[in-house]
Backbone as JSON Lines, residues from 0, in Angstrom:
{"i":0,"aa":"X","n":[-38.85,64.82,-14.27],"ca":[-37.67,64.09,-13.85],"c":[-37.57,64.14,-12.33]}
{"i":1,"aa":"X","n":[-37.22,62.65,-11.31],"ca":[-37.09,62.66,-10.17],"c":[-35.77,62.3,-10.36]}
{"i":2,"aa":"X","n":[-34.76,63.63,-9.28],"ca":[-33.8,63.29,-9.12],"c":[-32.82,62.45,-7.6]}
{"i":3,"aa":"X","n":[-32.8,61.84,-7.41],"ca":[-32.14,61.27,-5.9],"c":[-30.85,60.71,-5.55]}
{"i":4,"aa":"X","n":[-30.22,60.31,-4.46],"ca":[-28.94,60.31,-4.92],"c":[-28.12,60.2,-2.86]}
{"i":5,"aa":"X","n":[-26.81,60.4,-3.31],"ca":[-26.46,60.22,-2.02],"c":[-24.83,61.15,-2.3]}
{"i":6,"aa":"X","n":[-23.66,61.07,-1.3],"ca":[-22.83,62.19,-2.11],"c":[-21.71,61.83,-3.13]}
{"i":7,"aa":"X","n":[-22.17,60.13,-3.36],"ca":[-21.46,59.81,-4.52],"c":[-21.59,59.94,-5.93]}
{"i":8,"aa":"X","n":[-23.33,59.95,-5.75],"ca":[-24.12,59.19,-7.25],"c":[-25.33,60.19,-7.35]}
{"i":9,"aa":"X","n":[-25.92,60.02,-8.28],"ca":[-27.41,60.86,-8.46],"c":[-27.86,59.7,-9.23]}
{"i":10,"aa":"X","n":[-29.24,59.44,-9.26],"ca":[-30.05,58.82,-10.01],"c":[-31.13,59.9,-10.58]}
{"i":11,"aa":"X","n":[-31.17,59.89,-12.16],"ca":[-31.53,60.43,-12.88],"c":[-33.22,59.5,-12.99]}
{"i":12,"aa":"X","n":[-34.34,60.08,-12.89],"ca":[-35.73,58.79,-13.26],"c":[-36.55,59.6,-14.03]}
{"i":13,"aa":"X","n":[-36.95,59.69,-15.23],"ca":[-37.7,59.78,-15.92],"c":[-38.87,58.4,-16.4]}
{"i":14,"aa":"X","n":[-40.25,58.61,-15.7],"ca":[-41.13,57.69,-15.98],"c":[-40.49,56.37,-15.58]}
{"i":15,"aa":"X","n":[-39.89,55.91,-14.34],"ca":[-39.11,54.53,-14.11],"c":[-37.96,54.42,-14.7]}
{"i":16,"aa":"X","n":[-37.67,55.08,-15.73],"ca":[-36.19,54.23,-16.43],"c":[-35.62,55.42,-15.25]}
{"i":17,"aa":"X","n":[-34.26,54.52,-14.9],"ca":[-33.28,55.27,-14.15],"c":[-32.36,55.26,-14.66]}
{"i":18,"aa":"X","n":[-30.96,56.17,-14.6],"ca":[-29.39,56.21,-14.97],"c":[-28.81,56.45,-13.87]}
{"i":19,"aa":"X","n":[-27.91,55.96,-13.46],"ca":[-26.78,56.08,-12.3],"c":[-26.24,57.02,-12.68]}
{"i":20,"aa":"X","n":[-25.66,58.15,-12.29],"ca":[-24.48,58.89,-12.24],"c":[-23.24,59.32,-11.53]}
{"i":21,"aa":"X","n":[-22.18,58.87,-11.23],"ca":[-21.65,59.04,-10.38],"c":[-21.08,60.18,-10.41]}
{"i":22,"aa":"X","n":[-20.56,60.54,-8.99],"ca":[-19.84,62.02,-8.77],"c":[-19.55,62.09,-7.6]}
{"i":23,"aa":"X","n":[-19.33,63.67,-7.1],"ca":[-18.77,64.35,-6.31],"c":[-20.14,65.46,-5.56]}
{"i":24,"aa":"X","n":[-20.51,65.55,-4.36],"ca":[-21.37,66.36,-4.15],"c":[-20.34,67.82,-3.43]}
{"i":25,"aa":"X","n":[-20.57,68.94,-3.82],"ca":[-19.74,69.94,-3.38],"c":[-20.83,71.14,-2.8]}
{"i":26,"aa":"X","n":[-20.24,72.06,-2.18],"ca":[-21.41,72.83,-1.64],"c":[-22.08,73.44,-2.98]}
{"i":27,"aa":"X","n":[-23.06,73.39,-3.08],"ca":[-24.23,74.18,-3.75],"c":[-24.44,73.28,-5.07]}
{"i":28,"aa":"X","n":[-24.04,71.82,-4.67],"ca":[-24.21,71.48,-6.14],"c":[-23.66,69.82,-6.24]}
{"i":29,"aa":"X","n":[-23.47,69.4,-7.26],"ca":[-23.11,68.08,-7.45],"c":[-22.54,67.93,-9.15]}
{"i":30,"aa":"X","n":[-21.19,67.63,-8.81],"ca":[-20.61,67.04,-10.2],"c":[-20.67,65.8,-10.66]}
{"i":31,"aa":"X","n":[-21.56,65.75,-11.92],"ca":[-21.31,64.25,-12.32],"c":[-20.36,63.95,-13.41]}
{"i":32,"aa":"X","n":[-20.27,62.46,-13.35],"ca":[-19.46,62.47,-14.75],"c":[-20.28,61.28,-15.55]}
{"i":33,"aa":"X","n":[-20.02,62.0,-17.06],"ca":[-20.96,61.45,-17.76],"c":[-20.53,60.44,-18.35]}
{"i":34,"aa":"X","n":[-19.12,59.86,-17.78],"ca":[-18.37,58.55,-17.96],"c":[-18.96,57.42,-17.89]}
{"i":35,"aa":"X","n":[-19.68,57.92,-16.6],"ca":[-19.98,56.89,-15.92],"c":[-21.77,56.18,-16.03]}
{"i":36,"aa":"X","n":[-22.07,57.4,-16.92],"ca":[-23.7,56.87,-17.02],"c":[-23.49,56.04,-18.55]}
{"i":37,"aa":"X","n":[-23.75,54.45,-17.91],"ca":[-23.5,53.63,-18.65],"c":[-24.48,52.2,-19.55]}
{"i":38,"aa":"X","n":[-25.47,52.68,-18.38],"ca":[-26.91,51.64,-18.95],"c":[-28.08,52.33,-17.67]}
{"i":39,"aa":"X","n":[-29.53,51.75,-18.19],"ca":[-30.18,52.44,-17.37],"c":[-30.1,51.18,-16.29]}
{"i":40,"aa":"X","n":[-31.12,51.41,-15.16],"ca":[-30.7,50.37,-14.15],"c":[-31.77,49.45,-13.98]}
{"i":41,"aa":"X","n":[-31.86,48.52,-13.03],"ca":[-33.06,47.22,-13.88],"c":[-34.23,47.67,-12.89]}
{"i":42,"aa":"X","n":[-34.86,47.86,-14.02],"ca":[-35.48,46.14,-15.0],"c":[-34.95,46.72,-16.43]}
{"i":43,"aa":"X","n":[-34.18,48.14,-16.44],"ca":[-34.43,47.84,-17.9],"c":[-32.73,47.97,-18.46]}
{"i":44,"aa":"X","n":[-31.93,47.31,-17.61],"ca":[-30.34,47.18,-17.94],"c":[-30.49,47.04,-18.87]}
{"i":45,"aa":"X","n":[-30.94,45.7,-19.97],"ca":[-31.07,45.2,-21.06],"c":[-31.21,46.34,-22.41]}
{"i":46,"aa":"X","n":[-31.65,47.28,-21.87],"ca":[-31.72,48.27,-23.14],"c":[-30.97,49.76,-23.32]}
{"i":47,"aa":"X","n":[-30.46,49.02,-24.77],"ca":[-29.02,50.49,-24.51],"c":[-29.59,51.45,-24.31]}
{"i":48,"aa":"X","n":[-28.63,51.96,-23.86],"ca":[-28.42,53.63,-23.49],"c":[-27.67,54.13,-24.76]}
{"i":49,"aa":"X","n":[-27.98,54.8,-25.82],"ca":[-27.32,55.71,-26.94],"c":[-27.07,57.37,-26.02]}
{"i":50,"aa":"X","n":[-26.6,58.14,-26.87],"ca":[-25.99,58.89,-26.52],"c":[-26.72,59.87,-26.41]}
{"i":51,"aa":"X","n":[-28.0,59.94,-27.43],"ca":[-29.38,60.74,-27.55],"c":[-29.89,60.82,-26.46]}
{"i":52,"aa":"X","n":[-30.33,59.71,-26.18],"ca":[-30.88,59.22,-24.8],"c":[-30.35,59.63,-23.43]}
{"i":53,"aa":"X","n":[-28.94,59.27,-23.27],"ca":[-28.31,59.97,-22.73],"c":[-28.22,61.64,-22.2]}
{"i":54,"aa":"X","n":[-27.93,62.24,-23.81],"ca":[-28.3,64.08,-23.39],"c":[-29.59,64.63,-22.75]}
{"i":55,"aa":"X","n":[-30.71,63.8,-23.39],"ca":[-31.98,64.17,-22.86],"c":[-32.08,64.2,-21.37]}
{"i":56,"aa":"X","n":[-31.43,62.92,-20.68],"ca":[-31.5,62.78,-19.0],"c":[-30.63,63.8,-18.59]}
{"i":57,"aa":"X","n":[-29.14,64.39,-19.45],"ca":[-28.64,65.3,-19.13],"c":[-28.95,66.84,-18.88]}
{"i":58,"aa":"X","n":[-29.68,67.01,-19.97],"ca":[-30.39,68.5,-20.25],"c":[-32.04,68.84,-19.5]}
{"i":59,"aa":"X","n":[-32.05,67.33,-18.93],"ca":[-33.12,67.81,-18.24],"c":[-33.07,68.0,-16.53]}
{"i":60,"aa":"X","n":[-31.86,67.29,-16.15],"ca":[-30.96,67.43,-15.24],"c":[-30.6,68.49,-15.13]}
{"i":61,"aa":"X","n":[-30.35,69.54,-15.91],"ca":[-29.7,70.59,-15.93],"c":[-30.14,71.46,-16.06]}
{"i":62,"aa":"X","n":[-31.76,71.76,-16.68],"ca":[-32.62,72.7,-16.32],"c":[-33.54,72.09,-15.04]}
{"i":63,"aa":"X","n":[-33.79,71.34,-14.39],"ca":[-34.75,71.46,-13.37],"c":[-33.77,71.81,-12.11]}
{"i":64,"aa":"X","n":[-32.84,71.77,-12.39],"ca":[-31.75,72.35,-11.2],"c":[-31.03,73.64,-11.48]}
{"i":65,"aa":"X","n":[-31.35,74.23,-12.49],"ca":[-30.81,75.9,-12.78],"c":[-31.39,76.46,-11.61]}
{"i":66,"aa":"X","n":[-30.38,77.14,-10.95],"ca":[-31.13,78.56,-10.07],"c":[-31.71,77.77,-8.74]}
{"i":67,"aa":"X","n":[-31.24,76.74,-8.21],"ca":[-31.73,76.05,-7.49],"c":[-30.29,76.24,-6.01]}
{"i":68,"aa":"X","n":[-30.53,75.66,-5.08],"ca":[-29.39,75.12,-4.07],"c":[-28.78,73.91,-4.6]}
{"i":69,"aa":"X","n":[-28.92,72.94,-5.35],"ca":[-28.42,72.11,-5.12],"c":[-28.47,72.02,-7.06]}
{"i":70,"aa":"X","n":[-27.28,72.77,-7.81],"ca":[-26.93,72.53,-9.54],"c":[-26.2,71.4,-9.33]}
{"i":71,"aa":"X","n":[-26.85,70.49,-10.51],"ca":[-26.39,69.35,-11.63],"c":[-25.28,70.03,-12.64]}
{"i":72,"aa":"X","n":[-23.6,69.28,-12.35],"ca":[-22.99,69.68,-13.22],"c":[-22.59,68.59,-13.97]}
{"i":73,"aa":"X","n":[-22.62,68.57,-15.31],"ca":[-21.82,67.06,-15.65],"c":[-20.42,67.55,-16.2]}
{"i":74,"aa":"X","n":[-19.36,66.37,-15.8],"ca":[-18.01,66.92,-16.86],"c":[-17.43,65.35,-17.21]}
């Protein structure tokens, strides 16, 4: 997973598909909310995002940033 981002949003990329996430960047970390991850982004808008799909970008978000400077929180 490549994660990138700015101190609003994170983009989540696994193999090209991307998810927007928006948030809050705070010292040592970044809150997202998982409100807001709502389709992936194009080329592949067209194909839902389920909720499965969803946790996977979450949980992998969330271990490649354990123990790091900069933790993935979602709420």
């Amino acid at each position: 997973m490549k994660i990138t981002g700015t101190s609003s949003y994170i983009i989540l990329d696994i193999d090209g598909w991307k998810i927007k996430a928006e948030g809050e960047m705070v010292i040592g970390g970044f809150y997202a909310e998982i409100k807001s991850m709502q389709q992936f982004e194009p080329p592949h808008e067209k194909t839902p995002l389920t909720d499965e799909i969803k946790q996977k970008y979450i949980d992998e978000a969330i271990k490649k940033t354990a123990g790091s400077h900069m933790v993935i929180h979602f709420v």
